[in-house]
C-alpha positions in Angstrom: 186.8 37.2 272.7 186.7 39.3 269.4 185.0 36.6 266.7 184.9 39.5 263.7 188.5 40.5 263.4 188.4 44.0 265.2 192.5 45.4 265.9 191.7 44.0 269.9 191.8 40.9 269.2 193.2 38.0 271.6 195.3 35.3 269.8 196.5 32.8 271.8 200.3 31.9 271.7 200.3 29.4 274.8 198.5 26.6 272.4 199.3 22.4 273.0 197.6 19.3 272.1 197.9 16.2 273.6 196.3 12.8 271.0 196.3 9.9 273.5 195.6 7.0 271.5 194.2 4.7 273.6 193.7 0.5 273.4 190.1 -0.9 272.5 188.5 2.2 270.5 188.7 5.4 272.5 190.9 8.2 272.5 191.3 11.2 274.9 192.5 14.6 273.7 194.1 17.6 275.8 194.1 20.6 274.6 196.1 23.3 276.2 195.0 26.7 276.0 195.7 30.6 278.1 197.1 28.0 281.3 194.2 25.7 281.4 193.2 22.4 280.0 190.2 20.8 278.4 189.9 17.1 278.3 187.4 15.3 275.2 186.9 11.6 275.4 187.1 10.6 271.8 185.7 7.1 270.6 186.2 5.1 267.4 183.4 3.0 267.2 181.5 5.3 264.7 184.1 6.2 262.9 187.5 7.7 262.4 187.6 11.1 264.2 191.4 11.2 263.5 190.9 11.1 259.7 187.8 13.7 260.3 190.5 15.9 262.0 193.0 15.8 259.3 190.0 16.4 256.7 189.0 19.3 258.3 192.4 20.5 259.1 193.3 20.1 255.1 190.3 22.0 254.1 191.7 25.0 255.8 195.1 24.6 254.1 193.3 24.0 250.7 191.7 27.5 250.8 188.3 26.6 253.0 187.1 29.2 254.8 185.7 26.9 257.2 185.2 23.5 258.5 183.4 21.4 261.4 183.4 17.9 262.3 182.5 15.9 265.2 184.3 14.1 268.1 181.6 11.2 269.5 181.9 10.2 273.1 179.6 7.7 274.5 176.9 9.0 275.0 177.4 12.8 273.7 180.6 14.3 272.3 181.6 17.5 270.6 181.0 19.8 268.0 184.3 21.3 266.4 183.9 24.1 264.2 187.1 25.8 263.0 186.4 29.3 261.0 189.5 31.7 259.4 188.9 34.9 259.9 188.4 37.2 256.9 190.6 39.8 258.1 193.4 37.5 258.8 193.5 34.1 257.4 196.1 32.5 259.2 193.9 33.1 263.0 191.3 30.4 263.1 188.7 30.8 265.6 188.2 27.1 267.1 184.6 26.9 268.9 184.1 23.5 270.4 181.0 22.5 271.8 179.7 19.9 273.4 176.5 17.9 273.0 174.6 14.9 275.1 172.7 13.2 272.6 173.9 9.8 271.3 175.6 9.0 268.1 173.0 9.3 265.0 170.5 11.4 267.1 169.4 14.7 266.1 171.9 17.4 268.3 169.2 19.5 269.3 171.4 21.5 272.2 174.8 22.5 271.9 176.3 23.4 275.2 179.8 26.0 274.7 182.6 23.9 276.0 186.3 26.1 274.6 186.5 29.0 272.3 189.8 30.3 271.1 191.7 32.3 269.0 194.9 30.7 267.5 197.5 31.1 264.5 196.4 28.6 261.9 200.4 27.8 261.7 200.2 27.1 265.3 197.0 24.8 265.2 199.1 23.0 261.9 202.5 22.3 263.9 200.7 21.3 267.1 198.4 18.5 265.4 200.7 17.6 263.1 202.9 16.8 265.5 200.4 14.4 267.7 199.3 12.1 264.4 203.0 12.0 263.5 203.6 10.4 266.9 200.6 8.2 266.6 201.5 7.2 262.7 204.8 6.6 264.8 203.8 4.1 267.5 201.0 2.6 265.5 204.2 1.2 263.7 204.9 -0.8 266.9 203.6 -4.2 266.9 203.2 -4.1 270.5 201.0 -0.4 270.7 199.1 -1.4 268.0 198.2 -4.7 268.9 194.8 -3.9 270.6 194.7 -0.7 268.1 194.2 -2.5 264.6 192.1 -0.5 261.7 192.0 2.7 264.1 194.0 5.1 262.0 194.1 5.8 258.5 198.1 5.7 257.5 197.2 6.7 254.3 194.8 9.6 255.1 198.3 10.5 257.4 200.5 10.2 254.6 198.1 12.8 252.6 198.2 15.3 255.4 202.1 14.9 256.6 202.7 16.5 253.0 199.7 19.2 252.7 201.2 20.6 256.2 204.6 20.0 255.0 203.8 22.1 251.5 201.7 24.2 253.8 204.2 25.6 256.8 207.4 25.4 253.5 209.2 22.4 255.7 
């Protein structure tokens, strides 16, 4: 995969993401990318990775040229780096890697889990569209009974209208 903008390079167009919000903490993402999938087990117990995406996510719309953040599993979890190239800004190289060492340890080994090339209009609609539906059943006494204090509505709110300004909805 071309990383430094050359004319060859592969952006993917078959992109999908997949937030399951699950009860008691954890979440599992799917991404969708080129016909295959990649499963991360997400947990909430040392922090809020879904306001850490829509950060990072904003940063990019607010001019950033890059941003990472990081998805903790139990032990381990993932590195997400997500960089604009300076040929094109609107394809984002997302690099997601993965790490075994447990939340507030030093990551001394990253391990290359999913690299991609991807419209940053396409990366926008697609997680957009998965906290909307979240922010949307959250609203649900029932879903969000065993789901209290795991997503920040307001952070949400913010990034509903950044992506709206963003992609001219």
């Amino acid at each position: 995969m071309d990383t430094k903008g050359s004319t060859t390079l592969d952006v993917a167009d078959d992109i999908d993401l997949l937030l399951k919000l699950d009860s008691d903490g954890w979440s599992d993402c799917f991404i969708h990318v080129r016909n295959k999938c990649y499963k991360l087990v997400i947990t909430h117990i040392f922090g809020d990775p879904y306001y850490d995406f829509m950060h990072s996510l904003m940063s990019l719309i607010n001019g950033q040229q890059s941003t990472t953040f990081f998805w903790y599993n139990e032990p381990g979890g993932e590195k997400i780096e997500i960089t604009k190239l300076k040929s094109d800004q609107n394809i984002v190289i997302v690099n997601i890697q993965s790490f075994r060492e447990q939340f507030g340890r030093e990551i001394k080994e990253l391990e290359e889990n999913i690299c991609f090339n991807v419209k940053l209009n396409s990366l926008l609609i697609v997680s957009y569209m998965q906290l909307r539906k979240t922010f949307l059943l959250l609203k649900d006494r029932d879903f969000a009974q065993h789901r209290n204090n795991i997503f920040s509505f307001q952070k949400f709110i913010e990034f509903e209208n950044a992506v709206k300004s963003f992609l001219k909805l």
